[in-house]
N, C-alpha and C positions, 0 to 999 in steps of 0.2 A: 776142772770147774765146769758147772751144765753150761751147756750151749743152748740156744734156739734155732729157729730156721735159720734166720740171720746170721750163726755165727758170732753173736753177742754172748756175750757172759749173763748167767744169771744176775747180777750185780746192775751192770748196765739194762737188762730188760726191766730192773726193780725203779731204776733209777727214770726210764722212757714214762712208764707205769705214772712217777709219782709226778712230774711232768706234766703229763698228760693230764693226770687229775686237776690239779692244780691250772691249767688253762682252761678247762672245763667248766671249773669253778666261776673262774670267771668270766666266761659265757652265759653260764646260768645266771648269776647277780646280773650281769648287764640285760636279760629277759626281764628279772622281775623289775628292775629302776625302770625298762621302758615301758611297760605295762600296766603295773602292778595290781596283776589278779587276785581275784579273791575266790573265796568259796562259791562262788557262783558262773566264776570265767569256763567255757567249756575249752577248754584243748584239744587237738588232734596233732601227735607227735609222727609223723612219717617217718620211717624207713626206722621202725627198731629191730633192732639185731634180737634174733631169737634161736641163734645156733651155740652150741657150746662156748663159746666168747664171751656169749652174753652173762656167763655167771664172774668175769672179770670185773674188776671192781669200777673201772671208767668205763664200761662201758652201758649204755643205756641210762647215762647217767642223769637225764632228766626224770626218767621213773623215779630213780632211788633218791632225788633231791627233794621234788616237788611237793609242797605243804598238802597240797590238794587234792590225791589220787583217784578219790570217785569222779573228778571231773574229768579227769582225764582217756582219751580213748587213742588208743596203738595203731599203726598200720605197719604187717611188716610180709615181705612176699614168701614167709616160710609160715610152716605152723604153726600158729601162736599156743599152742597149749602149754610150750614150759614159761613161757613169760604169764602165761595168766595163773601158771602156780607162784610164777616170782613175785609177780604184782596182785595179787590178788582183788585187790580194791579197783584197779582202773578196768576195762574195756580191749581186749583186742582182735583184730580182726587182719585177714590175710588178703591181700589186693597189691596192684602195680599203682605204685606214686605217681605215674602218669595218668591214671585213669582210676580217679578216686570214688567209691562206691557212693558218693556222700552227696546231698542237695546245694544248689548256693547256699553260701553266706550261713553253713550249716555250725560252722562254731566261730567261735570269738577269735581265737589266735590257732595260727597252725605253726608250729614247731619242725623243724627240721636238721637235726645234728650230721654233719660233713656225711650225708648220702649224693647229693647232687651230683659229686666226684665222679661216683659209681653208676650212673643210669646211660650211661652211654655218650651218644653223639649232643652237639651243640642244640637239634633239636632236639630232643631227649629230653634234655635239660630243660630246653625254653617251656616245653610240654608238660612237665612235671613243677614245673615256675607256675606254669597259665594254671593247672589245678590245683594248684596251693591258695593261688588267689582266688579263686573260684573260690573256695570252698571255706575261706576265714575270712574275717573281717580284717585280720592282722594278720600278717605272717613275719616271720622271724627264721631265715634259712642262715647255717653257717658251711662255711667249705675250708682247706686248707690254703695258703696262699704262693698261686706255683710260685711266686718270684721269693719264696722263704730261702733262705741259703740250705737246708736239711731238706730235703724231701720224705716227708708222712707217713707216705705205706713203706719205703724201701730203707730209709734212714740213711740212702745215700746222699752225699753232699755233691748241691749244685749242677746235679742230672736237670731239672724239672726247668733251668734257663735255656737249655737246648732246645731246636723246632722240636715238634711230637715226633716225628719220622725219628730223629737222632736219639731222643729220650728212649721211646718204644724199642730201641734198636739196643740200649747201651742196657737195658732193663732183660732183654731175652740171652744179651750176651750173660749176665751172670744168674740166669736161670730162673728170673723171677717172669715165667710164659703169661702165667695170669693175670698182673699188672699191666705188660705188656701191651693188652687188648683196648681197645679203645671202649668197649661196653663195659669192660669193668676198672677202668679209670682216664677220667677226663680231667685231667687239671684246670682250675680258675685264673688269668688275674683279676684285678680289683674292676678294670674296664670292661672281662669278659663276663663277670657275673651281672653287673649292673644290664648289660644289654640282655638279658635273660629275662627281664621285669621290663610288661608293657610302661611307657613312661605315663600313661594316665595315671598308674599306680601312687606315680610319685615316692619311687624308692629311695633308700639313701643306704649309704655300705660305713659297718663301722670298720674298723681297723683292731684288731685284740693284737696286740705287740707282746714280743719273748724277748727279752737284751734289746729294746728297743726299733726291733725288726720287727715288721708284721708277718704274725704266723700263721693268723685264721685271718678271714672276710667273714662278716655278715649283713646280708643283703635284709632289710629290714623295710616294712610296707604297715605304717602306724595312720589308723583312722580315729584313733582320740587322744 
């Protein structure tokens, strides 16, 4: 049977896949209930994926949903030239989420699908938080939630309750170096993201549950 890197059966990787979509799903509905844009809302999605992944089917899955694509505009730290042949209709451009090319208060909602993870250090985070808000009038970030029983990127079980030292530690032991790193994942919980958003923001974190366990955070900053 094919394996993945992980050592998963193709079955189980189909099975992660549909998963995945299916929470996705409803991350996206819980965007449009609190919003609900129109033809005229402008978006800025940070941190799309624009490497070979990207032609997987969950992923960048706010392009492939979204009613609206010309209002929409990308930000992603690679090339954008295969997403602007994917998307044809939306906008994209290549810049660090920490330091967004864009004016205040330059679109309506800013979008952010579980990149946060990935930008490094606590300030990193906060830094990539503070230009989110800078730059929308709304934003809407999601991340995964370390205290999930499965862990995300590794599909290990129950690593991501250990301190980070032990985590980073149990993640090199079976060969995953790049996880590993702390610039390329930082885990949330629910009290760590919240402190990420200045509180004038007046944010609020929802909770998106799997079997009744929370699996994603999103950290949410609503001006109407």
């Amino acid at each position: 049977m094919k394996k993945n890197i992980h050592g998963y059966s193709a079955y189980h990787s189909d099975l992660v896949a549909r998963i995945s979509w299916r929470v996705r799903g409803r991350i996206f509905r819980l965007f449009l209930d609190t919003f609900s844009p129109n033809e005229r809302t402008k978006v800025l999605d940070v941190g799309v994926m624009a490497d070979a992944m990207s032609e997987e089917i969950e992923s960048n899955y706010f392009e492939r949903l979204y009613p609206h694509p010309e209002m929409v505009t990308g930000v992603t730290p690679e090339d954008p030239s295969r997403l602007q042949k994917q998307f044809p209709l939306s906008r994209f451009t290549r810049a660090d989420g920490r330091a967004l090319p864009f004016g205040d208060q330059s679109f309506d909602i800013v979008f952010s699908g579980a990149v946060i993870e990935h930008v490094g250090s606590r300030e990193n985070q906060r830094q990539f938080v503070r230009e989110a808000c800078r730059v929308g009038r709304n934003v809407f970030i999601t991340t995964p939630n370390r205290f999930f029983p499965v862990e995300a990127h590794s599909y290990l079980p129950l690593i991501s309750y250990f301190p980070p030292r032990v985590f980073r530690g149990i993640l090199s032991t079976v060969g995953l170096h790049e996880l590993a790193k702390e610039e390329k994942l930082n885990l949330l919980t629910e009290h760590e993201l919240l402190q990420l958003f200045d509180s004038a923001a007046q944010p609020r974190i929802v909770r998106i549950r799997l079997c009744l366990l929370t699996q994603n955070l999103v950290g949410i900053v609503k001006t109407w």
